[in-house]
C-alpha positions in Angstrom: 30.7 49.8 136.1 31.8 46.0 137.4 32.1 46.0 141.4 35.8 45.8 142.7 36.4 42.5 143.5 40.2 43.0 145.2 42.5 46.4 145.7 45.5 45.9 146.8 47.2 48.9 147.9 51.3 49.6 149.0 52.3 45.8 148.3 55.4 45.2 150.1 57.6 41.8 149.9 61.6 40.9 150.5 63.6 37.6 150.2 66.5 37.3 151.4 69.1 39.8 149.1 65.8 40.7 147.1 63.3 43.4 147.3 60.8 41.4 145.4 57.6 44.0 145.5 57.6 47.4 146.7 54.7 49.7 147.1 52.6 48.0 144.4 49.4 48.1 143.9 46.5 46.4 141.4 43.0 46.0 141.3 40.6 43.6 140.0 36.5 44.0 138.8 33.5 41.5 138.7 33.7 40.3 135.1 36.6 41.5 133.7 40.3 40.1 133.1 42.6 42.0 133.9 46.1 41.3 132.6 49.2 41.3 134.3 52.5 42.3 132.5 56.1 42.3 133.0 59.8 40.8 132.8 60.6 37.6 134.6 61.0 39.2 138.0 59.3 42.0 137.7 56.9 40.8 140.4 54.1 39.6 138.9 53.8 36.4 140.4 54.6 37.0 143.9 52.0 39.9 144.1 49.2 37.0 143.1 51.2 34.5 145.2 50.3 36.7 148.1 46.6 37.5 146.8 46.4 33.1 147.0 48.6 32.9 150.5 51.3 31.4 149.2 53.5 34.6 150.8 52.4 36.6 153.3 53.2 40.1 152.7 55.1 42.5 154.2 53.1 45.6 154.3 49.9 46.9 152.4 46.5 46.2 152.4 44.2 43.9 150.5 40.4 44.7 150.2 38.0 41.7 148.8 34.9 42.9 148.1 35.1 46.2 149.9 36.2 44.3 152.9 40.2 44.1 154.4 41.4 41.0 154.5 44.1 38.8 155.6 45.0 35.8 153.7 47.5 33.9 155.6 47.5 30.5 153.3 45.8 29.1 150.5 43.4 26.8 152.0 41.3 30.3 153.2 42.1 31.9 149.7 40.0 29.1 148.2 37.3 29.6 150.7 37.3 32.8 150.1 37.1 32.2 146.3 40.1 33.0 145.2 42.2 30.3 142.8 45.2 30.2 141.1 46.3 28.5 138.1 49.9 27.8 138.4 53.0 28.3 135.2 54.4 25.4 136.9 52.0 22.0 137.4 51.5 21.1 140.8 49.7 17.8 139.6 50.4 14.2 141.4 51.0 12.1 138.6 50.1 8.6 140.0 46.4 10.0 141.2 43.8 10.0 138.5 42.6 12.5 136.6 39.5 13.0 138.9 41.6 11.9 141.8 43.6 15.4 141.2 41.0 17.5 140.6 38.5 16.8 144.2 41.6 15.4 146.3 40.6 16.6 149.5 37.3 17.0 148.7 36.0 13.7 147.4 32.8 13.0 147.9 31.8 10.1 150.2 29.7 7.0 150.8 29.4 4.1 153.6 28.9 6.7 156.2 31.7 8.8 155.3 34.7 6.1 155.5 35.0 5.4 151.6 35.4 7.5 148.9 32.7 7.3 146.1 34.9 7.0 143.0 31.6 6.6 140.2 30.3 9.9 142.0 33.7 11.8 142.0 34.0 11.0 138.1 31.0 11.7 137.2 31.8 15.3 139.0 34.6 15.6 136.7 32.6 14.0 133.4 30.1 17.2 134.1 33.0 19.9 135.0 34.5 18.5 131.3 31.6 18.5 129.4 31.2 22.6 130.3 34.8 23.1 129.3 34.5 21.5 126.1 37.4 18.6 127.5 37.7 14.7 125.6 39.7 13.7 128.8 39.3 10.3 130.7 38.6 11.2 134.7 40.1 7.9 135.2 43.7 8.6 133.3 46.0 8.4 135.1 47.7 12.0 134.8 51.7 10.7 134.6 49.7 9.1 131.1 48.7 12.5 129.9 50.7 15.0 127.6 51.7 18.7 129.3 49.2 20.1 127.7 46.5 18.1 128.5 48.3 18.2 132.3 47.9 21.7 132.1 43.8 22.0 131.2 43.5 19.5 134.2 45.3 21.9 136.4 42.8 24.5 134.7 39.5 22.3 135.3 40.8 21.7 139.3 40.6 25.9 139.7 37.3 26.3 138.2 36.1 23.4 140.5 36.0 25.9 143.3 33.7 27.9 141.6 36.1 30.8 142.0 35.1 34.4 142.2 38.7 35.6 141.4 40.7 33.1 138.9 44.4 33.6 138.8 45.9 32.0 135.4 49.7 32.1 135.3 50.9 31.7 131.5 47.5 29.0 131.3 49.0 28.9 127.5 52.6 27.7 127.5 51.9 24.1 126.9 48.8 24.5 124.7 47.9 23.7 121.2 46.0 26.5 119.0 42.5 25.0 119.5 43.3 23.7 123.0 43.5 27.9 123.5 40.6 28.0 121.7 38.6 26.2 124.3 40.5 28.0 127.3 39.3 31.3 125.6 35.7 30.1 125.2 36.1 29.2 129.0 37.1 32.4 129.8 34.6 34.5 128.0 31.9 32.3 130.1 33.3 33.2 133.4 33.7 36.8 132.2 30.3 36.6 131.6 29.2 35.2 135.2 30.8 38.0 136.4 34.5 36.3 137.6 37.5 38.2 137.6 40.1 37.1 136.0 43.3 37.9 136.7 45.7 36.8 133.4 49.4 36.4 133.2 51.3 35.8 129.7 54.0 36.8 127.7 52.3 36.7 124.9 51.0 39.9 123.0 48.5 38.9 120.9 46.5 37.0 123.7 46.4 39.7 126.0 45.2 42.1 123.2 42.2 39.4 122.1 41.2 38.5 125.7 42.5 41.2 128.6 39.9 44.5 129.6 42.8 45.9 130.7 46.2 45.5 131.6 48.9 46.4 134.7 52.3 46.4 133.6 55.2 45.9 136.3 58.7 46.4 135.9 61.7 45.4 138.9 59.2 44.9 141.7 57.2 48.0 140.8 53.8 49.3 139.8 54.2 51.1 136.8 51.0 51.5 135.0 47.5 50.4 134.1 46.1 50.6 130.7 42.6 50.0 128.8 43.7 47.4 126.6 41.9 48.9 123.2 43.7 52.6 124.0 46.9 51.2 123.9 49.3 49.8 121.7 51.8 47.0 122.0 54.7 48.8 121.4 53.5 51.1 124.1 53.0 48.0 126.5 56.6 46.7 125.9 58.3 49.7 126.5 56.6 49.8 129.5 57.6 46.6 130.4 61.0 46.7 129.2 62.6 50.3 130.0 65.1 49.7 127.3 65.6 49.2 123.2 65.1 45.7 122.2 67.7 43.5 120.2 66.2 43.2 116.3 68.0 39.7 115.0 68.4 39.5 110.7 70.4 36.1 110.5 71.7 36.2 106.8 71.7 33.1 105.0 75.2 30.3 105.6 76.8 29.5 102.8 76.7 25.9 101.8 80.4 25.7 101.7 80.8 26.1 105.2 82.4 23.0 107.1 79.3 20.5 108.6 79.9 19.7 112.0 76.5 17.4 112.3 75.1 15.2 110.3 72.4 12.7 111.3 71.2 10.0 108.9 67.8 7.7 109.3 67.2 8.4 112.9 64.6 6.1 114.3 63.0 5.5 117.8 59.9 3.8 117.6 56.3 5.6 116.3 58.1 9.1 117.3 61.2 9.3 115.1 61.1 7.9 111.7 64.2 8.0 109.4 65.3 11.4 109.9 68.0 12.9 108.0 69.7 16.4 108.6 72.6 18.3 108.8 73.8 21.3 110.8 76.8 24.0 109.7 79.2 25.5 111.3 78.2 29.2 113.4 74.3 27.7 111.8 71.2 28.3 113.7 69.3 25.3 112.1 65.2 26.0 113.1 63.1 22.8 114.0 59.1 23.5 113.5 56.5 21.5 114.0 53.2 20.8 115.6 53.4 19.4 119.4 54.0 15.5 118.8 55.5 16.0 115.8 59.1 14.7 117.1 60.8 17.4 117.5 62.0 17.0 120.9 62.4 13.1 120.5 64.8 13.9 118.2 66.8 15.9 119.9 66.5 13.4 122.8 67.4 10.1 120.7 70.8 12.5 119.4 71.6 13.5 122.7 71.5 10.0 124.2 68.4 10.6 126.6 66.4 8.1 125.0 67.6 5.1 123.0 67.3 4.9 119.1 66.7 2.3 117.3 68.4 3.1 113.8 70.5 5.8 112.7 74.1 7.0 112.1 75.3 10.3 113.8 78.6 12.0 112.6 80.6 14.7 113.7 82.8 16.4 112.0 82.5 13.7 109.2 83.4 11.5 111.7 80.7 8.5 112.6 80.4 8.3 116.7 78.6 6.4 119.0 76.0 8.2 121.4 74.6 5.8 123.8 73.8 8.4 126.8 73.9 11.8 127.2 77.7 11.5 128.4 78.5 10.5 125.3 77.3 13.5 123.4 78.8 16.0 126.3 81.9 14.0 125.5 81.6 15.0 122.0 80.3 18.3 122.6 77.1 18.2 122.1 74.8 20.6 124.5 71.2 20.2 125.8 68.8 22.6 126.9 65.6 20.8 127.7 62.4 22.4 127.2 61.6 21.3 130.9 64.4 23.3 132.6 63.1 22.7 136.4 63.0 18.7 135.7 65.9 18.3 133.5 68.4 21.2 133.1 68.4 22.4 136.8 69.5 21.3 140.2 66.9 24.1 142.1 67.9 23.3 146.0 71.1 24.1 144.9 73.1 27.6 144.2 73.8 29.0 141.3 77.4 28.2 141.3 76.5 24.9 141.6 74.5 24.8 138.8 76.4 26.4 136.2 79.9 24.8 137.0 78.0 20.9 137.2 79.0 19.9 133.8 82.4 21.6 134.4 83.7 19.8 137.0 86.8 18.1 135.8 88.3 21.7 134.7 88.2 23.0 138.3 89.8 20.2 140.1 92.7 21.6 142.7 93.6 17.2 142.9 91.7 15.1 140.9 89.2 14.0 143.6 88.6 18.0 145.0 86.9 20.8 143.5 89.0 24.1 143.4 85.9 26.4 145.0 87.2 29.6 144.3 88.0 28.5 140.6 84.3 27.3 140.3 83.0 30.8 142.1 85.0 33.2 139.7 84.1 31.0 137.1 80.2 31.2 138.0 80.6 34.7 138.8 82.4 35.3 135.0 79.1 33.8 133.3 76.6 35.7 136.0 78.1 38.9 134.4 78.6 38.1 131.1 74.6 36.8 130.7 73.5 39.4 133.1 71.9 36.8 135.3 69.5 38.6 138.4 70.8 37.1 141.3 72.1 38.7 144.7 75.2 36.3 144.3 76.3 33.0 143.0 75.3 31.2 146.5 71.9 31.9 145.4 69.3 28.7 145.6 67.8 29.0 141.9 64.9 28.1 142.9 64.4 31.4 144.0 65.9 33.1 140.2 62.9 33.6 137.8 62.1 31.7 134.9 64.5 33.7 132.7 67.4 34.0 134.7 66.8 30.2 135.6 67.3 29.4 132.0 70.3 31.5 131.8 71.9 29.6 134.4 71.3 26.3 132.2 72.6 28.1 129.2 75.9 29.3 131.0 76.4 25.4 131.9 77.1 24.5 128.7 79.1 28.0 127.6 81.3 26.8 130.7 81.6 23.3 129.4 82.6 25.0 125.8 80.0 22.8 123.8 80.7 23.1 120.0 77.2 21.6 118.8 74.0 23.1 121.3 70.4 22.3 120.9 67.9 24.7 122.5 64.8 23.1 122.9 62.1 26.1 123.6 64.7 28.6 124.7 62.5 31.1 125.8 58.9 29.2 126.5 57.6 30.7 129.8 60.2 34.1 129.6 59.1 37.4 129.1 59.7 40.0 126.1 62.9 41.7 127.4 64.6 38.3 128.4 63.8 37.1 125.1 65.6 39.4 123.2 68.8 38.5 125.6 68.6 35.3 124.7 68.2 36.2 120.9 71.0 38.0 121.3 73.1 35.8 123.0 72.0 32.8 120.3 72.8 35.3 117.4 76.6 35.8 119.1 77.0 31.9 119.8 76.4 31.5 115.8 78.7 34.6 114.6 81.3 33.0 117.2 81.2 29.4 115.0 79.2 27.8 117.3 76.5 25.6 115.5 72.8 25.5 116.9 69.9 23.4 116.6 66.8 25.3 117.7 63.2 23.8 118.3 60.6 25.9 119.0 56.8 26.4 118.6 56.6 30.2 118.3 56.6 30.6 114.1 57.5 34.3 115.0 60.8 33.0 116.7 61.6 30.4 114.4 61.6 33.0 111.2 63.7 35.7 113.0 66.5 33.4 114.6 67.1 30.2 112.0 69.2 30.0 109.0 67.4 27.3 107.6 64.6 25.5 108.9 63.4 21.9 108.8 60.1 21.0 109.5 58.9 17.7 111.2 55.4 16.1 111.1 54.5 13.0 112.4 57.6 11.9 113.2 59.3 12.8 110.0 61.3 15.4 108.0 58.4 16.7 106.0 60.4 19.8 104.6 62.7 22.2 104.8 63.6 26.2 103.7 65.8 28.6 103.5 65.3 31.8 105.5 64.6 33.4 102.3 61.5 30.6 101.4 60.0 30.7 104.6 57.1 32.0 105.7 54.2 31.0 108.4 52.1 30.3 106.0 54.4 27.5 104.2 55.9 26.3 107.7 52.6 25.2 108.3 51.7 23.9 105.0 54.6 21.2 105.7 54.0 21.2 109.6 50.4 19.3 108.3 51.3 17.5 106.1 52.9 13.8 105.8 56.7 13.7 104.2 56.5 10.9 101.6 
């Protein structure tokens, strides 16, 4: 039997209108990971923000190995050897790679009053070579892709030399062999004898990798499980409480009115002469590798980012979409796959948020903002989403991950958008909040709205889309009907070059 390496015991924590923990517990062994389960706000992450020091809790006790402890911030957490690998990057993107990983910590020269940058990438060049990593220490990481942002952020926690390594969803942004390497990473430290404490939505993962698993469910300890004597059915209903939403989109027939129809899309290398069309009450699938253009696409139709050919009718109609404006203006919806940078305001209350795009329908004078027309309005989408929050006046920063994103969803049910593209609707949110927003997608499309849905989970792309097209390289490399598709042929385009 491993050594215990942390017990925490009675874990107590409020926010303000929240009781975010309450007498939870978990415990963590010398060469084992250990993962942690739940719905967005179930309390996963504040429990191993206060094992790091980011909160201070409440009440309860923390042992570290066999010894009570406080941890008050998470400069001692590190000393202590405890690191955490955040969901969200914490990187500063006009340092270096290397500059990222040691800041702080740089080694020296000239009697300590310079920093010795050959010495402090040559640090990184060795930390790479154990992980397995073709990155440049002296990138700068603003020039990096997320998911090559996000195995920096991994190589910075193992620079500690951790005892205890805290991964929060160290997946979301990753390509299949990218995971690869993470779990050959992982099955070293296990093997030095670090804990490893791993969060992630994702079932099959946490069955490959996890020893066991804790599952928490509305601030709550409810049960730990050995992960081979358990099942994940068994693990979701834990998790969940409740029966989950099962979608079976039927086929649209062709006859049904086209409300979008893009030809010979261009921007640069990224998009190259794509063509598609999207029906009325359709959910139209996007697949594709990452880089494969997906998003670009959707940015170049929205008016984010310029194009440089094309033609873009609605309704049969030929339009001009110059900047996002534009395509609000002809109601066309957004939801960026980066929420926090993009799709959310988070210093500001919920209220705010979801009435933003709505403005000019609450006016009391058209230069002021009825307020209690733009609260009962907020308050309307709050219930009809089932949004976790104490209130609409709220900050969202404080909403998790999948309430955030329904507060970007209700924006554009506010604003009454006929045309909405979901761009990884449920990356980062947990079982039960996926199936809301299944559920809520499949009632947009039997309402008449018309959806254009990119996302990298195969699994999620057969069970929501009416048809799917699938990109490669910047192109339309093919496309099915929900009664052609299958993984295996999704991918058999996804990798290979349209003609």
């Amino acid at each position: 039997m491993h050594e215990q390496l942390v017990v925490m015991e009675g874990i107590d924590k409020r926010f303000p209108g929240v009781h975010a923990l309450d007498q939870c517990r978990f415990e963590l062994r010398a060469g084992e990971v250990h993962a942690l389960v739940g719905e967005n706000g179930a309390g996963k992450s504040t429990m191993m923000k206060i094992l790091t020091g980011v909160y201070r809790k409440d009440a309860g006790v923390i042992r570290y190995k066999g010894k009570e402890v406080e941890i008050p911030n998470t400069r001692i957490a590190q000393e202590m050897g405890i690191s955490i690998i955040h969901q969200e990057l914490n990187l500063m993107p006009h340092l270096t790679v290397a500059q990222n990983i040691y800041i702080g910590r740089e080694p020296r020269k000239g009697l300590g009053m310079f920093i010795d940058d050959a010495k402090l990438n040559e640090q990184v060049e060795h930390l790479f070579k154990r992980m397995n990593l073709d990155i440049d220490p002296r990138a700068l990481v603003s020039d990096l892709t997320v998911a090559r942002q996000q195995m920096v952020e991994i190589a910075k926690a193992l620079s500690f030399n951790a005892d205890v390594l805290i991964m929060d969803e160290p997946t979301a942004a990753l390509t299949k062999s990218e995971i690869e390497d993470l779990f050959v990473i992982i099955s070293q430290l296990r093997e030095a004898g670090v804990g490893i404490v791993y969060i992630s939505h994702r079932m099959d993962e946490l069955r490959r990798i996890s020893d066991r698993i804790t599952v928490m469910r509305d601030g709550c300890y409810v049960k730990t499980l050995r992960t081979a004597e358990t099942t994940t059915d068994e693990i979701i209903r834990l998790m969940v409480g409740r029966e989950l939403f099962i979608s079976e989109p039927t086929t649209v027939s062709g006859d049904r009115e086209t409300v979008l129809e893009v030809r010979g899309l261009s921007r640069g290398n990224v998009v190259k002469d794509v063509s598609f069309h999207l029906r009325k009450g359709e959910i139209l699938g996007f697949a594709g590798l990452m880089g494969s253009g997906r998003t670009e696409v959707a940015r170049a139709l929205f008016g984010a980012d310029p194009k440089d050919a094309g033609e873009i009718l609605i309704g049969g109609k030929p339009v001009a979409i110059r900047q996002p404006y534009d395509a609000v203006r002809h109601g066309i919806g957004y939801l960026s796959e980066d929420r926090k940078r993009y799709g959310l305001m988070t210093e500001m209350d919920v209220k705010t948020n979801i009435a933003i795009n709505s403005l000019d329908k609450l006016n009391r004078l058209k230069w002021m903002v009825d307020e209690s027309k733009m609260e009962a309005a907020a308050s309307q989408y709050v219930n009809i989403l089932q949004i976790k929050t104490p209130g609409v006046h709220q900050l969202v920063k404080h909403l998790s991950g999948g309430n955030q994103q329904k507060v970007v969803i209700s924006k554009w049910l506010m604003r009454n958008c006929d045309i909405l593209i979901f761009d990884e609707p449920t990356r980062g949110i947990d079982v039960g909040a996926k199936n809301e927003i299944y559920k809520l997608l499949d009632e947009l499309a039997s309402q008449g709205k018309s959806i254009m849905m990119i996302s990298s989970e195969l699994p999620e792309i057969l069970r929501m889309s009416h048809r799917i097209m699938i990109m490669c390289e910047g192109r339309i490399s093919g496309e099915l009907s929900r009664e052609e598709a299958t993984q295996e042929r999704i991918m058999m385009y996804a990798t290979k070059q349209a003609g």
